[in-house]
C-alpha positions in Angstrom: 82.8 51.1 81.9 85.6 54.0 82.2 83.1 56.0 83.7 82.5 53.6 86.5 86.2 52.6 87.4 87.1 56.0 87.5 85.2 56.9 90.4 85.8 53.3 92.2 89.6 53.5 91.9 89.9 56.9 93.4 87.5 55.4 96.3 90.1 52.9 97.0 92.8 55.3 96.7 91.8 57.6 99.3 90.8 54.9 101.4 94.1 52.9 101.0 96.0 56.7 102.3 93.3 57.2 105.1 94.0 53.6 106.2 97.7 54.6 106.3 97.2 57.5 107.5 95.2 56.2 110.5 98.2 53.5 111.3 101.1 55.7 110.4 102.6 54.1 107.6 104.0 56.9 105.3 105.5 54.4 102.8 101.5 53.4 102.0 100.8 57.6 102.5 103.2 57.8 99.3 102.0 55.3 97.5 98.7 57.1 97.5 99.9 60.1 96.9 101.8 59.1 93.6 99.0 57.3 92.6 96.3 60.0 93.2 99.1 62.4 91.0 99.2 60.2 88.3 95.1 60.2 88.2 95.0 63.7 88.2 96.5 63.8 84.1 93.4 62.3 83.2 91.1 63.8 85.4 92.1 67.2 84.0 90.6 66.9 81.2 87.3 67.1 83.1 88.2 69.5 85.0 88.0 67.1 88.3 91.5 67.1 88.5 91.7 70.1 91.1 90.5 67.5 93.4 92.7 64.9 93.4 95.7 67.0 92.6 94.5 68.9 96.1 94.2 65.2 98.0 97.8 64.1 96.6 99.5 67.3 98.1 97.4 67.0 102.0 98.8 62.9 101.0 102.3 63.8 100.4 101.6 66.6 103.3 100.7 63.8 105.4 102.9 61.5 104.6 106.0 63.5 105.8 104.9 64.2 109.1 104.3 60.6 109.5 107.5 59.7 108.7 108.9 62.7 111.2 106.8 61.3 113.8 108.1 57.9 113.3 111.6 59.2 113.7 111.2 61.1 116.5 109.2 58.0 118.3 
């Protein structure tokens, strides 16, 4: 079962902060990105965690110049 969620909710993470990405909302861009940090303990145990830790920081990344875009709008 743990094996299958795993991969699902990371699916829906990275979704969810594409979504927000795509509209510009950098509250949901941080969101992700917290959410994909706190995935990557676990993940590091199987050595997969270089991946998510990699798509929280372009997230946070992300998620900064949206909110500079928005105040500069």
């Amino acid at each position: 079962m743990l094996s299958m969620a795993m991969p699902s909710i990371l699916l829906v993470t990275g979704v969810l902060g594409i979504a927000g990405a795509a509209r510009s909302r950098p509250t949901t861009i941080f969101l992700v990105s917290a959410a994909l940090l706190f995935l990557t303990i676990p993940l590091m145990l199987g050595r997969f965690g270089v991946v998510t830790l990699i798509s929280s920081i372009c997230f946070c990344i992300s998620g900064f110049l949206a909110k500079r875009a928005s105040l500069i709008a």
